[in-house]
C-alpha positions as a printed Julia matrix, in Angstrom:
380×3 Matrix{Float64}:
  -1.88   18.26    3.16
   1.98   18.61    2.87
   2.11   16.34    0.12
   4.91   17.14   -2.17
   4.97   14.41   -5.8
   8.52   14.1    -7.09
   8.3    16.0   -10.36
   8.43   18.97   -8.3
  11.96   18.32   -6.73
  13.61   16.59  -10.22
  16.75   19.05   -9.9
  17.11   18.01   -5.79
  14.94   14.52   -5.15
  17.03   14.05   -2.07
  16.71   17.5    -0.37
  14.43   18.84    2.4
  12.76   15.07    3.24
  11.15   14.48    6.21
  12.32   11.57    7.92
  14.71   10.45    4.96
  17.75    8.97    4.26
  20.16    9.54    1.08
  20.63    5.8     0.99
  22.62    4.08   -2.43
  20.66    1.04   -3.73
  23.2    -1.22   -1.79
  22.91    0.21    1.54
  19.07    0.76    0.92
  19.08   -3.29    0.19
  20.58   -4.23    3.1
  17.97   -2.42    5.13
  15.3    -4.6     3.4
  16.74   -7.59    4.49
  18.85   -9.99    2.29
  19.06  -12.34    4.29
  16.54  -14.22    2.72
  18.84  -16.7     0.36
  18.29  -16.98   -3.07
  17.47  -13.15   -4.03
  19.78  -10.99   -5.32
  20.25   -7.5    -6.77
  19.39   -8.24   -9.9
  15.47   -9.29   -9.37
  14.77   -6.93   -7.23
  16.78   -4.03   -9.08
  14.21   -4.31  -12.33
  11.57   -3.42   -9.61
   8.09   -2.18  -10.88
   8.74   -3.18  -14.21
   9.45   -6.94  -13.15
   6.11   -6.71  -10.62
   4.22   -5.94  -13.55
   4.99   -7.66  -16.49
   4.74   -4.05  -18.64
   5.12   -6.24  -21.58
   1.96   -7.49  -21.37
   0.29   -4.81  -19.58
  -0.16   -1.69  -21.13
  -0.88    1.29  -18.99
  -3.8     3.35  -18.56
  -7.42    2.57  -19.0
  -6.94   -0.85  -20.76
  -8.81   -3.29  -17.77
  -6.64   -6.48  -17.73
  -7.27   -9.71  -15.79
  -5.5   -11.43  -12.95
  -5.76  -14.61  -11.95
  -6.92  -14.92   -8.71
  -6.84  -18.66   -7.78
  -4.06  -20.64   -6.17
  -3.93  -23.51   -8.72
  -3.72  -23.11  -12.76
  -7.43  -22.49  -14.15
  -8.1   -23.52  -17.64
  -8.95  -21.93  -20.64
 -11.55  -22.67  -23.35
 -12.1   -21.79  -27.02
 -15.96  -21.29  -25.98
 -17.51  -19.45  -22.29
 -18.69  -23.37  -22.25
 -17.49  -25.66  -19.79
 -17.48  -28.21  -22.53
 -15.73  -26.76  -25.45
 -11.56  -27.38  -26.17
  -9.15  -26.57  -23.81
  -6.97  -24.08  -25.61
  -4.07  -23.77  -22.35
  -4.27  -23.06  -18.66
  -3.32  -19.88  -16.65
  -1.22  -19.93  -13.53
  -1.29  -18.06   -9.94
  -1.28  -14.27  -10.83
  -0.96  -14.5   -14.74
  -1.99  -11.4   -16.19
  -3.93  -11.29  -19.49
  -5.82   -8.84  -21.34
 -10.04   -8.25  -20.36
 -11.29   -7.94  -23.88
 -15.11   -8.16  -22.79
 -17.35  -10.31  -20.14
 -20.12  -12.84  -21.47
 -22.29  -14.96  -20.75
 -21.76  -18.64  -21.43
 -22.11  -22.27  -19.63
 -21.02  -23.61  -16.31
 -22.92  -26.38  -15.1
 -23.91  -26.63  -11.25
 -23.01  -22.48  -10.55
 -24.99  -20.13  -10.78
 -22.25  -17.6   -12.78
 -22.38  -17.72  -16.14
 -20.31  -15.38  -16.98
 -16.81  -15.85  -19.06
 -14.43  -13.41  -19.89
 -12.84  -13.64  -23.19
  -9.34  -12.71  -23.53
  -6.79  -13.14  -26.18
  -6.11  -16.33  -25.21
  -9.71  -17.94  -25.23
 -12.47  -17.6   -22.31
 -12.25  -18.54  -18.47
 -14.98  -18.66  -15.98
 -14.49  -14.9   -14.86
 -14.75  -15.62  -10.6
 -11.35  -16.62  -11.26
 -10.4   -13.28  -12.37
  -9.69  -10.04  -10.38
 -10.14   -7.31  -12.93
  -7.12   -4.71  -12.67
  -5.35   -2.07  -14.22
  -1.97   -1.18  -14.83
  -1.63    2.4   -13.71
   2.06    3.55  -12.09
   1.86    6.5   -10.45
   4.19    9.61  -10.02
   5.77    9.33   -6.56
   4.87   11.34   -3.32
   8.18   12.52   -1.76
   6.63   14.12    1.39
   4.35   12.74    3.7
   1.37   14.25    5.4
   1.73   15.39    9.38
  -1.75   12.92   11.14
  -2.27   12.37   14.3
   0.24    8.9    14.17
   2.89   11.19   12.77
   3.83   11.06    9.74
   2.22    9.09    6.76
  -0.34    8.54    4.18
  -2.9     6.03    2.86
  -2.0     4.75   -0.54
  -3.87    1.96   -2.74
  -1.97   -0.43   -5.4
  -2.75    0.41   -9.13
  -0.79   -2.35  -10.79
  -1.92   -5.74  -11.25
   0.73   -7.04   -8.07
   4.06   -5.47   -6.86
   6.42   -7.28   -5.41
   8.07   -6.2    -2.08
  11.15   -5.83    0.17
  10.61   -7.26    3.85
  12.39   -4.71    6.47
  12.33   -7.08    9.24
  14.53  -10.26    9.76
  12.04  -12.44    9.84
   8.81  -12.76    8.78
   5.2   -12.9    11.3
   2.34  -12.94    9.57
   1.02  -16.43    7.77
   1.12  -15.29    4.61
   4.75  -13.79    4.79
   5.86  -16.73    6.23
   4.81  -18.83    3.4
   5.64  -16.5    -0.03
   9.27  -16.25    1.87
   9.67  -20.17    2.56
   8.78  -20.96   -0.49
  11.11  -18.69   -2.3
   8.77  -15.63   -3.27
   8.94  -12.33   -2.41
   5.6   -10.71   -0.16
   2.97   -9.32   -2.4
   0.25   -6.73   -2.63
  -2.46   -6.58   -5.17
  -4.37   -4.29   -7.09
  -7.22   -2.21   -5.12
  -5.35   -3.34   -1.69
  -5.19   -0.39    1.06
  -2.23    0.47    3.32
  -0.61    2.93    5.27
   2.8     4.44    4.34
   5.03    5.91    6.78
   8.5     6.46    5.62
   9.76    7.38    2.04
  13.51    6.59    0.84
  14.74    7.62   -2.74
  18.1     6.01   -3.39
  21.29    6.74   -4.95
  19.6     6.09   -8.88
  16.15    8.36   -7.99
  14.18    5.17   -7.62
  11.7     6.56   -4.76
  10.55    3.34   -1.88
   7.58    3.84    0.74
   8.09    1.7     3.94
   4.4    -0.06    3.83
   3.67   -0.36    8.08
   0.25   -1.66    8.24
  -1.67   -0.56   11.78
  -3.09   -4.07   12.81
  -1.28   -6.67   11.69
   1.22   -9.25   12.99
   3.94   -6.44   12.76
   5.51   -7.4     9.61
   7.34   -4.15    7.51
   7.8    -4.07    3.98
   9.22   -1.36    1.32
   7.72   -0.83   -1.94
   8.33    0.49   -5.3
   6.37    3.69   -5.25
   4.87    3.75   -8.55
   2.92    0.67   -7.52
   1.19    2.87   -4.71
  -1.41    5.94   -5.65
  -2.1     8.53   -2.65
  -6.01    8.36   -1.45
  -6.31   11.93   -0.86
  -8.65   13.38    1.63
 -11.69   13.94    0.17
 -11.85   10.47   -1.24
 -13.4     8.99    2.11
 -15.27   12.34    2.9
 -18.19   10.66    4.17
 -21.66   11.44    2.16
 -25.66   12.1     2.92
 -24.44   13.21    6.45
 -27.71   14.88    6.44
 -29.9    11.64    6.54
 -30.63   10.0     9.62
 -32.61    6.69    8.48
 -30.28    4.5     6.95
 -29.9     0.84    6.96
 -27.99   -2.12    4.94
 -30.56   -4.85    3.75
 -27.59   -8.48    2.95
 -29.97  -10.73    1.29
 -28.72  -14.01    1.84
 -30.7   -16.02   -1.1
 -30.03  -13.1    -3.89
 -26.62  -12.48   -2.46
 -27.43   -8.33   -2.78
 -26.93   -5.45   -0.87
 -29.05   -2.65   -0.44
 -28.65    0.51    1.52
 -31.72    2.94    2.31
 -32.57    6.4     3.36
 -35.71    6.59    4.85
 -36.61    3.16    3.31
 -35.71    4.51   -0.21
 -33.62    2.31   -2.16
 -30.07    4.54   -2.9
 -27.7     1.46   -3.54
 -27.69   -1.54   -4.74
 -24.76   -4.71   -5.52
 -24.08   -8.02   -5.78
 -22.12  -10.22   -3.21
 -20.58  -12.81   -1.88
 -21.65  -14.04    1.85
 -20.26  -17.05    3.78
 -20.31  -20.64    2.32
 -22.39  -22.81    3.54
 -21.4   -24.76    6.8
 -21.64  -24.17   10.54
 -18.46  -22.1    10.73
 -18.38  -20.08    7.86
 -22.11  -18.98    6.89
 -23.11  -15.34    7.58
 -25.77  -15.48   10.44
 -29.57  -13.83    9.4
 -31.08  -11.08   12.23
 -32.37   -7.73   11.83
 -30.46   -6.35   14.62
 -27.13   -5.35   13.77
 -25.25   -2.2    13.95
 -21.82   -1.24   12.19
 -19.61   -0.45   15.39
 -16.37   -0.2    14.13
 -14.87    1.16   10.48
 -11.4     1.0     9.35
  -9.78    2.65    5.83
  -7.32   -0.69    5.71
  -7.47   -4.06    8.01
  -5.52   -6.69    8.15
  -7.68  -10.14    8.14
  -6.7   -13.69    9.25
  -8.55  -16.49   10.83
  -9.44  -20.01    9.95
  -7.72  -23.42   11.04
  -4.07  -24.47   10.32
  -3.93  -25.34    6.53
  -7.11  -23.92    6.13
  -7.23  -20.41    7.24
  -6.62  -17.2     5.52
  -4.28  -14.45    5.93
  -4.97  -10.93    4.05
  -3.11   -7.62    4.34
  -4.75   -4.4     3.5
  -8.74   -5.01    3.39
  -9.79   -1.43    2.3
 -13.12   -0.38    3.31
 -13.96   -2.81    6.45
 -17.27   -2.19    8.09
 -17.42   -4.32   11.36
 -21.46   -5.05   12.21
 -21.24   -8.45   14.49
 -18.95   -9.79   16.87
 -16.47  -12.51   15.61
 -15.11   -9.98   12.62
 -18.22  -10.18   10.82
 -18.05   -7.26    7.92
 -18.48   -6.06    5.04
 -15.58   -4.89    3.35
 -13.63   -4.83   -0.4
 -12.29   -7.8    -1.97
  -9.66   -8.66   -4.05
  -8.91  -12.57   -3.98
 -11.83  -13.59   -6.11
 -14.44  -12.18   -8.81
 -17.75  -14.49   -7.76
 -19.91  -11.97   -6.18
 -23.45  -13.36   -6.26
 -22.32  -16.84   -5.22
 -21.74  -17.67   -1.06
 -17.65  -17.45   -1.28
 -16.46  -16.12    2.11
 -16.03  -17.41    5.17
 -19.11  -15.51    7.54
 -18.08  -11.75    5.79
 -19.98   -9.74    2.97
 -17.75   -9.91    0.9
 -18.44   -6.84   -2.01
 -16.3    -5.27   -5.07
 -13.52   -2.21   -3.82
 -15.48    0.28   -5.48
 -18.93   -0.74   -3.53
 -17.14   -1.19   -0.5
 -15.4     2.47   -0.1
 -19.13    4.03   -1.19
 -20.83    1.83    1.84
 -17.98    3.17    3.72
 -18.34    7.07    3.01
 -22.38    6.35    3.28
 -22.93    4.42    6.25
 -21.83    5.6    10.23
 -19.57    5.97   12.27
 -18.26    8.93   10.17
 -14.27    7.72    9.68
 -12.45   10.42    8.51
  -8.86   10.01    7.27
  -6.91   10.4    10.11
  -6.82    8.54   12.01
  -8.54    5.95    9.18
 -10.34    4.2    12.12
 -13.37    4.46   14.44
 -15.51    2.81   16.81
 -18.58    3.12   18.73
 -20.18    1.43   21.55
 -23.79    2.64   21.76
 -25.56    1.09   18.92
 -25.44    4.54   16.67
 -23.77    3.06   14.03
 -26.07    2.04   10.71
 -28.46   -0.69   11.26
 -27.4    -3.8     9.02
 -30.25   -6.47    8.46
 -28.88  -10.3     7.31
 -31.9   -11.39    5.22
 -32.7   -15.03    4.61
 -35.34  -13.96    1.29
């Protein structure tokens, strides 16, 4: 694969790169644009460690919790709706998972709480995450696009350098205007195509995302794990009955060989209302699959705009898919806005299982002839 991981160049990290540049931390910052005011050297020098809160989140196997929800959610001393508020979380707090239960919330159908060290929250508030820093790539792959690599986040969030002047996409726009730096979360999917290690060793990949409103960012490495090859291998090639049973009232998935249940998970399908409920029929067929997407749609102060969707299955016209998920933990409830919406980990397996085969380069495939796996929107 031509992938070369930096402990193997510690006496020479900025020899024999492809593509480049010996850059010192000052010249590599004015590349990433300072012109947005307010930021300066010394945020974005504690990189990773800053992004993370390491404090607070150890590393390795320990799952942690994010919060995934825009305004502060509160905490109880009980999983019960009704017992003591003991504080409230903000926007991408990150606290320790100690275990998931079940409790009381009245009018949902999720019961479940997760208790932390700071008392128990209703857990679709929570993306669960890890803090895992990896050891840096230093050489990318030769593909088909040139050179480059898939990568997926490991840390809870990192923070990021925008290359170009100014911001495109919605949700750039906003972190920017409102005085945040752009943001990628844990499980998120994109594609890598440069890789600078400054004057210090501190190794960046340029994050260049395939479909998207052109925005460019750089990135702490660390934050970023290589998907390696065999990771999207697709599997049960040999089986040529399969189909995807969404069943809107249970909010499952199935998928079937030969009308053999082989997987099974819970999701979330579109809310109820004319414009955002997934539609029922039998006849469906996944025509397009993509490693990483770039999403957006929705009205002006109420749309959405998210980088990196790993896993996207395309099965009806209008964007309809089902694909991984990292903005919110209420699978089993309707939560999305017309996709089947599923957990990273189901979504990649659906991925591998279903056709068109996708392999990893180019990370992307469609077909036009009704080959691809038959998905059925269930009402019961």
């Amino acid at each position: 694969m031509n992938i070369v991981y930096a402990n193997e160049h510690k006496n020479n990290k900025m020899s024999n790169m492809a593509n480049n540049k010996n850059l010192s931390r000052r010249e590599f910052m004015k590349l990433g644009g300072l012109t947005m005011a307010g930021f300066g050297f010394n945020v974005w020098d504690r990189g990773i460690g800053q992004s993370v809160h390491r404090d607070e989140s150890p590393e390795g196997d320990h799952r942690m919790a994010r919060v995934a929800h825009l305004v502060p959610i509160n905490v109880r001393a009980q999983p019960n709706l009704n017992s003591a508020l003991v504080g409230t979380l903000k926007e991408d707090s990150v606290v320790p998972w100690l275990r998931e239960v079940i409790g009381y919330h009245p009018h949902q159908i999720c019961q479940r709480w997760v208790e932390t060290t700071l008392g128990y929250v209703w857990s679709p508030f929570f993306q669960p995450v890890y803090n895992k820093p990896n050891q840096p790539v230093v050489a990318l792959k030769e593909t088909s696009l040139g050179q480059g690599m898939w990568v997926e986040v490991t840390v809870p969030y990192v923070d990021m350098r925008l290359e170009n002047p100014q911001p495109f996409a919605p949700s750039t726009k906003h972190r920017i205007e409102t005085g945040q730096y752009p943001r990628l979360y844990y499980s998120q999917v994109v594609w890598v195509d440069q890789i600078n290690v400054d004057s210090e060793g501190q190794t960046w990949y340029r994050i260049n995302e395939r479909y998207s409103y052109g925005d460019v960012f750089w990135g702490p490495a660390e934050a970023f794990r290589l998907i390696e090859e065999d990771e999207v291998t697709p599997i049960a090639l040999g089986v040529e009955n399969k189909r995807v049973d969404v069943n809107l009232a249970r909010q499952s998935l199935s998928c079937y060989e030969n009308d053999r249940e082989v997987y099974y998970c819970r999701v979330s399908t579109g809310a109820f209302g004319e414009d955002t409920e997934t539609p029922p029929g039998n006849n469906s067929f996944i025509f397009r699959k993509m490693i990483s997407m770039h999403m957006s749609g929705g009205t002006s102060g109420g749309g959405w705009d998210l980088p990196g969707v790993g896993y996207t299955s395309l099965f009806r016209q209008g964007g309809i898919a089902i694909h991984s998920t990292f903005w919110h933990n209420n699978f089993g409830e309707r939560t999305s806005a017309g996709c089947v919406n599923v957990r990273p980990e189901d979504a990649k397996w659906i991925f591998r299982w279903s056709t068109p085969v996708v392999g990893y380069d180019p990370g992307d495939s469609t077909v036009t002839d009704f080959s691809g796996t038959n998905i059925r929107v269930l009402e019961d």
